[in-house]
N, C-alpha and C positions, 0 to 999 in steps of 0.2 A: 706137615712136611718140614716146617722149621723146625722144631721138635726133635725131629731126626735127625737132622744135622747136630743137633745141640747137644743128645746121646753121645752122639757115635765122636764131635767133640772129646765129650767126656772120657768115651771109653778109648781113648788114645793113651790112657794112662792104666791102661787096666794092669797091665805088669806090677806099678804100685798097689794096686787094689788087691791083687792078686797074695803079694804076700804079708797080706793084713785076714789075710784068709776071706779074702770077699768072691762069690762065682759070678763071673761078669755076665753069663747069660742069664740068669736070675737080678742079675743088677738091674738088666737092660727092659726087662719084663716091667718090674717094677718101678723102674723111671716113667717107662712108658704110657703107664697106666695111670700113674699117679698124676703124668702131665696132660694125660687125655683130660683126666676130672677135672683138672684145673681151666681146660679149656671149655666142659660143661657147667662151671659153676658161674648160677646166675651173682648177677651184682648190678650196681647201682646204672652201669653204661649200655648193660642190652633189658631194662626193665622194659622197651618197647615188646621187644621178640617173645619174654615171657606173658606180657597181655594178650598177644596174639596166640598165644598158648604154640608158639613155632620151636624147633628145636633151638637150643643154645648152642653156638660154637662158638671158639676162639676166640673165646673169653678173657683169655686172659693179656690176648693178639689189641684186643679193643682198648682193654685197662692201659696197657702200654702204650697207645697213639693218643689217647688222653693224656695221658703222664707226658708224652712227647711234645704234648702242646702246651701245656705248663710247663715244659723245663724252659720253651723257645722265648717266654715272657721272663722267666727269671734269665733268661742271657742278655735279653734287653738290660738287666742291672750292670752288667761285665762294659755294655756300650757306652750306659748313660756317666757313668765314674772314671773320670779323670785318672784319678787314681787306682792303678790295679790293687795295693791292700785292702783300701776301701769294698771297691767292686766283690770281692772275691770273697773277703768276711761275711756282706750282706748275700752273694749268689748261696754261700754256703749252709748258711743259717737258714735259709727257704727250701734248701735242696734237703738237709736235715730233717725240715720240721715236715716238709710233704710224704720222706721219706716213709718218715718214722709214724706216721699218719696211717698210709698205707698198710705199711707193717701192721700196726694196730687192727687194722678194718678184716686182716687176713691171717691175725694172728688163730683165731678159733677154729679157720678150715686148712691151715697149712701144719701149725706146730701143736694147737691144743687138740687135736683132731687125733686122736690115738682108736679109732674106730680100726686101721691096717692090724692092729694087734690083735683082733677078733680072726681075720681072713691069712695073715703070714705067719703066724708064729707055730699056729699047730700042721703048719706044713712042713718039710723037711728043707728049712733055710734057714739058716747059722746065724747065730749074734751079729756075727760082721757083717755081711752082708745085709740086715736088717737096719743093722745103725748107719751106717755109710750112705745105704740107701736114702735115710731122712734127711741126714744132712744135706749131701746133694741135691735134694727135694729144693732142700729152705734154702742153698745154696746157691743154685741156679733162678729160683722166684724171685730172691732177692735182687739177684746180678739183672733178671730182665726190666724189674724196675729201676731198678740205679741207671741203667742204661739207657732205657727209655726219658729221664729227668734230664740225663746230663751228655747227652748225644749231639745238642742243635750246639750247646757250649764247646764240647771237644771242636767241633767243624771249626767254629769260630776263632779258640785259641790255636787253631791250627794256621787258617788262611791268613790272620790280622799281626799276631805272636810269634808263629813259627812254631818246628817243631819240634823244638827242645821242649819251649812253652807248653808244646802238646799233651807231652809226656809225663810232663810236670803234673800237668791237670790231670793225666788218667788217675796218677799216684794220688790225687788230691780227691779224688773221687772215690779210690779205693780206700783212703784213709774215712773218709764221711762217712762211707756205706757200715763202715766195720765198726765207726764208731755209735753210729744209729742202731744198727743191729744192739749195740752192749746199751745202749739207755734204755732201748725197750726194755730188753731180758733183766736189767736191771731196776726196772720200776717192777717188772710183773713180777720177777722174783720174790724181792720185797714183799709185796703184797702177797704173796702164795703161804707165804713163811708166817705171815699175822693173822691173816684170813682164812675163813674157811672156802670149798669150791662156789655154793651160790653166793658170796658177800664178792669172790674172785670176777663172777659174770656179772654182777652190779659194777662193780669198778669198770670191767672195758666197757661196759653201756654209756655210764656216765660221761668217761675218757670221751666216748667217741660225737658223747653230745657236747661235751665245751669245745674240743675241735673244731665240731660240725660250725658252731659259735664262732669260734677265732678266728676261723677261714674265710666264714661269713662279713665279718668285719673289716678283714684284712683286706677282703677286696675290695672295700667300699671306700676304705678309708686309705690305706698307705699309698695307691698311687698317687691321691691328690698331695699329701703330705710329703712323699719324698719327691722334692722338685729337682732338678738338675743341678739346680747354685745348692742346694742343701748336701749332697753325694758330696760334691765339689770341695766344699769348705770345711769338712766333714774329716776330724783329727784322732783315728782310732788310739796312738798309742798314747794319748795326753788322757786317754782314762784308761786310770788304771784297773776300775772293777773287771774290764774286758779282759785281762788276761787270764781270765778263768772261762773263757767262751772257747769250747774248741773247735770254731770257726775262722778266728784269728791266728788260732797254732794253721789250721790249714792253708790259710794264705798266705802266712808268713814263710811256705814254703815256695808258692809262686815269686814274692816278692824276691827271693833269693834267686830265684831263675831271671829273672826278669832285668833284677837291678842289685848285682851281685856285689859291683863295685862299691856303692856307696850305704854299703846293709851295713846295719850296727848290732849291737853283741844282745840288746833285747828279742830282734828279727829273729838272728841264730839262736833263739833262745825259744822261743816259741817256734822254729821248724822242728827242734828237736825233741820238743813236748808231739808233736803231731804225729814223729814216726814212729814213737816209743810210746806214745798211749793207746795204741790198738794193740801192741803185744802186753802192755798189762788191764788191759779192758777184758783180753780172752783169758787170762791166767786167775784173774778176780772170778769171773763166769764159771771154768769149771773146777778152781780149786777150791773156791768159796761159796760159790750161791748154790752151786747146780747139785750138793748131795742130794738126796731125795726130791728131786726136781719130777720124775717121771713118776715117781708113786703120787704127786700131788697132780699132773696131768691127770693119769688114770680115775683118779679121783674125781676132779672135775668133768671129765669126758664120761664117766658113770652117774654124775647125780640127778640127769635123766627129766631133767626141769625142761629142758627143751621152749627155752625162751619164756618160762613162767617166773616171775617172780613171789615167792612167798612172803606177802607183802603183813604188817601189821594194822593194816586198813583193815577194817570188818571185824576186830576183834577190841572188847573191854571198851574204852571209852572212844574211840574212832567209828567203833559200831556202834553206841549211842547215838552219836553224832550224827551220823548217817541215818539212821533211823529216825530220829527228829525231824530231819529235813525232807526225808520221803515219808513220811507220815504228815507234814503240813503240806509239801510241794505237790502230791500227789498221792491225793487219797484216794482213788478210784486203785482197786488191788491191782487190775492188767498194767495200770501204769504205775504203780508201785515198785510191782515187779522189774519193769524197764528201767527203772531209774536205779533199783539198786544193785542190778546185773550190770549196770552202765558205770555205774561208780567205782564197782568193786573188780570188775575185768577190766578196765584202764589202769587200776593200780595193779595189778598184778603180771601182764603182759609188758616183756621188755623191749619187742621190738615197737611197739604201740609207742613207748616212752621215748623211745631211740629217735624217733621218726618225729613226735611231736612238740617236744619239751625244746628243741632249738627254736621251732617258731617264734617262744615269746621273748627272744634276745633280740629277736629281728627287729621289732618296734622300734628301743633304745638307739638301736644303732640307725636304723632310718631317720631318727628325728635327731641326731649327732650329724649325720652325712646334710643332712637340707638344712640346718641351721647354722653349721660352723663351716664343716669343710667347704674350700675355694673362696671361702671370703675375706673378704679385704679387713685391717684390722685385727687388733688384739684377741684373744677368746674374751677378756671381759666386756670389750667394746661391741662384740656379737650377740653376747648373753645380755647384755642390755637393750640392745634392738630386737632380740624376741623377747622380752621382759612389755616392752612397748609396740608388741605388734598383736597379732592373732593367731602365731605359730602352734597354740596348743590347741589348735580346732584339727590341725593337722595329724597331732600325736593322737586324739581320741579316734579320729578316722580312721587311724592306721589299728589299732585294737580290734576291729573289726577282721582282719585280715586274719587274725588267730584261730577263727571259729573254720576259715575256711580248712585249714590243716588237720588240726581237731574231727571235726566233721568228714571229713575225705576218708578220714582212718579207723575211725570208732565202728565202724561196718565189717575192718575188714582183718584177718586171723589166719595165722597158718593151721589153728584147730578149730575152722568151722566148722567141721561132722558135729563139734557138741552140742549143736545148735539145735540138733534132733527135738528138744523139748518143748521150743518155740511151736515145733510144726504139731507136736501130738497132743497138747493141753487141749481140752475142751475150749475151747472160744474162738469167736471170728471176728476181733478185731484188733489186726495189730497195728493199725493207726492208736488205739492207746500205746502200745511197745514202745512205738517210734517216740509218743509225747513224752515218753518216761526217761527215754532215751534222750531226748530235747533237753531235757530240763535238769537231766543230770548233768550235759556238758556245759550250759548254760551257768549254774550252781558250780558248782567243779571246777570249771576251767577262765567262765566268761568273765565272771562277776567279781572272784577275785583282781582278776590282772585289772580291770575296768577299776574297782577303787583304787587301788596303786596310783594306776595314772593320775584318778580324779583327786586321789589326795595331793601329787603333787604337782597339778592343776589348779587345785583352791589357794596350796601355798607359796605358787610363785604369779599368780594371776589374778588371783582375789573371789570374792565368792559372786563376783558378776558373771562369773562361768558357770555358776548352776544349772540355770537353763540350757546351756550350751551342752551341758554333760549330758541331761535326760536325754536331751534331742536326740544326742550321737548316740547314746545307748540303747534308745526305741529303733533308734536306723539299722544298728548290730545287729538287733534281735529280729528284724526284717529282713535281712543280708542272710542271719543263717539259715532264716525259714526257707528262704529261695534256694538256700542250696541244700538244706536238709530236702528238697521235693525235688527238685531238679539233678543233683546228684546221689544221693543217698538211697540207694535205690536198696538197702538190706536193714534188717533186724542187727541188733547189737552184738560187734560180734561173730555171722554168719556167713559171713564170705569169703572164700578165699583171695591171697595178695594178687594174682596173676588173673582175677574175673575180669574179661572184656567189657570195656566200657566206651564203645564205640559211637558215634552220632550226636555225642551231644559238647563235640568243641563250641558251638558257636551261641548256644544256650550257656555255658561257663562262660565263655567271655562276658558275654552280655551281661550277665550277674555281677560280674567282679565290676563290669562301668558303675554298677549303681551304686555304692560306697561313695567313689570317686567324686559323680557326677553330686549327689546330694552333697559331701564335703564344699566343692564348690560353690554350691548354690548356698551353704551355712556361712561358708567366710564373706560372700558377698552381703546377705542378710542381717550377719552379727551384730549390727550396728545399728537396726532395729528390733528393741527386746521384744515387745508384743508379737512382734512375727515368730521369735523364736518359739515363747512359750503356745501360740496357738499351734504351732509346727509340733513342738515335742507332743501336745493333747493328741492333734489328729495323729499322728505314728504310733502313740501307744492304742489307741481304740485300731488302727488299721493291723498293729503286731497280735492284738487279740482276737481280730474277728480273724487273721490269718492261720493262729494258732489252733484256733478251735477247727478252721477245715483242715489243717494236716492230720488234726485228731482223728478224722474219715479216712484214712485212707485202707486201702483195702488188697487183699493179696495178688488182686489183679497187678495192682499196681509197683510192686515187687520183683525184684529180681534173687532167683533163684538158684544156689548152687549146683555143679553137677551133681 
């Protein structure tokens, strides 16, 4: 219904449209359609409805009450700041970078999506109307995000500011949007021109995993850092490197609504960078970047990889590699097999990587969030009180956490039909499959991240943390077994993302205590070695005699695609 309205909005201008050569009732088709699918496209906010395998709607209705609830926390910055330049620079900069985030996440199903070329072009509907159509596409997608981020703010500069203030902000709002829109187009551009189409879907993969990162961080850490006396005493135009943020050009336009009298000639100086760089933001886009922009879509939107990546794992000395390690780790051939179908379909599937590869940032920044933020004291004065405490019993527990993400995903594929092979080889036991599958993530994913830490466990803590290391690493490899048996209910690889996985919240939780609850019991402990080292003995005989029953397990016990 809203939809509707938002057409018929648009086509209030059809007279223009009209003599661009556009037919407004083929307009209207095609908005329509395209904003239906927008409505059916699953994403990250109804991944409930798609487990339940229920229809998807209003999709994109959800995306936006999300976005509306983030934008109501970055208005919290507009309240906490004294200072409106202040407040407005830092709102803008979040609204920006969520923006632009977003864009990113919807960049492949809204603008690199050239699949409508297949279904409108061999129909009888004219260039103009074809192109006008997309814009308005990406047009309106973007207006209902911008508007969804910076809605709870307008109210705000409207009730507190007034509404000139208002007005000011919508303009500061459309200044952001336009300018976000041109930093994407302008990073992807870039990249389109150097790269080829797969090196094109590596890069927003990646993009979207150091985001996933940053975002990750950012919540953990900037609200305890930005405290109220910090906003407050907080002197944007005494640094000069910020007048290249154009954040600062947009608030320097509120500052001029606001406190008109007492603006000085840098203010005016940077309002007028804000309203003049979105009209040369679009004149760089399509007089510069944008020639051959659509032959390189078409391109990318053909190369038909379909979330594969064609990775150089498996080939020359990587495949040695590989090979060495599933020929020592697992010589029995059905778990050979597991392991190196395991090794080599994690490197080559992007959403697998997309989904997994933020987990291991997570650690870092949990043992930054419990060690520094909120505490009293210098950062050196804190790094020496975990230097002299037990803090890294903490960091090694937390590496445990990794296997759970790993493990959750290594099952599951938008191409498990391939799986067909698993079920028609002669043999009946894919409890080997699964061991292959173990031990490839184990090898692969566990062991490296695990030395990292232990290395930089031995060099800031000393080598009395040995024992402490094995322990925690027999305890991991206990944590994944219970969830390799308890959730991992498929073969590597063979199940689709939206399989029901119904009945067993209260078995995951339960699992996730036990990390936890042994951490505690190891920091209380730490201070008797002989405890430790008989603790790491018995974990490693309890990880192996564990391992050897998952080795059993048996198709009964499997969960099966449609």
């Amino acid at each position: 219904m809203f939809n509707k309205y938002i057409i018929n909005f648009v086509l209030l201008f059809k007279g223009v449209f009209v003599r661009f050569g556009v037919d407004p009732n083929q307009l209207r088709i095609i908005l329509t359609t395209k904003m239906k699918m927008d409505d059916r496209r699953p994403n990250v906010y109804n991944q409930q409805r798609q487990k339940q395998k229920k229809e998807v709607n209003h999709s994109s209705w959800l995306t936006m009450f999300f976005l509306g609830i983030t934008g109501l926390f970055f208005t919290a910055l507009l309240v906490i700041a004294k200072q409106p330049f202040v407040g407005h620079t830092i709102y803008f900069s979040a609204f920006m970078v969520m923006l632009a985030i977003t864009l990113i996440s919807d960049f492949t199903s809204v603008l690199i999506d050239v699949r409508d070329n297949y279904i409108i072009l061999p129909r009888p509907v004219s260039d103009s109307t074809f192109t006008i159509s997309r814009i308005l596409h990406i047009g309106i997608h973007t207006t209902k995000m911008a508007l969804a981020i910076s809605l709870s703010g307008m109210i705000y500069s409207f009730i507190w500011e007034g509404p000139i203030a208002s007005l000011v902000f919508i303009l500061e709002v459309f200044i952001a949007t336009v300018l976000s829109i041109f930093l994407v187009n302008i990073i992807y551009l870039i990249v389109l021109k150097v790269t080829s189409p797969q090196k094109f879907k590596d890069f927003i993969s990646y993009f979207q995993i150091i985001f996933s990162v940053l975002i990750f961080a950012a919540y953990y850490t900037l609200p305890r850092l930005m405290t109220a006396s910090t906003l407050q005493n907080f002197e944007i135009k005494s640094i000069k490197i910020l007048a290249i943020v154009p954040p600062v050009w947009i608030a320097a336009l509120h500052e001029m609504a606001v406190n008109f009298k007492s603006t000085d000639l840098l203010t005016v100086a940077y309002a007028l960078l804000a309203v003049f760089s979105p009209v040369l933001s679009l004149y760089l886009v399509v007089k510069v970047l944008a020639p051959g922009f659509n032959q390189k879509l078409s391109s990318i939107s053909g190369s038909g990889d379909d979330g594969t990546i064609i990775s150089s794992e498996g080939k020359g000395a990587s495949k040695g590699f590989m090979n060495v390690l599933a020929k020592s780790l697992a010589p029995d051939p059905i778990e050979n097999a597991g392991f190196k179908l395991t090794w080599l379909l994690s490197s080559r599937y992007r959403d697998f990587k997309v989904k997994v590869y933020p987990s291991f940032a997570y650690v870092p920044v949990y043992f930054v969030y419990f060690g520094f933020i909120g505490k009293k004291g210098s950062i050196s004065e804190n790094w020496q009180s975990l230097l002299s405490g037990d803090m890294y019993i903490l960091l090694i527990y937390l590496t445990s956490f990794v296997l759970t993400t790993v493990l959750q995903y290594v099952s599951l594929t938008e191409k498990y039909k391939a799986s067909w092979i698993f079920f028609t080889t002669p043999h009946q036991q894919p409890g080997k499959i699964l061991a292959g599958m173990f031990k490839a993530v184990i090898t692969k994913y566990y062991v490296p991240y695990f030395l990292v830490v232990s290395i930089f466990s031995l060099t800031f803590w000393g080598t009395k943390v040995i024992n402490d290391l094995i322990l925690a690493f027999m305890v991991g490899i206990i944590y994944g077994l219970l969830v390799a048996v308890f959730q991992v209910k498929g073969l590597p690889f063979s199940q689709p993302i939206n399989i029901k996985k119904g009945g067993r919240t209260f078995i995951t939780f339960f699992i996730m205590l036990i990390p936890i609850a042994f951490g505690f019991l190891h920091n209380w402990a730490a201070k008797w070695e002989t405890v430790i080292w008989i603790s790491a003995a018995l974990m490693t005989l309890f990880a192996w005699i564990s391992f050897a029953s998952y080795k059993k397990e048996t198709w009964e016990s499997l969960e099966m695609a449609d």
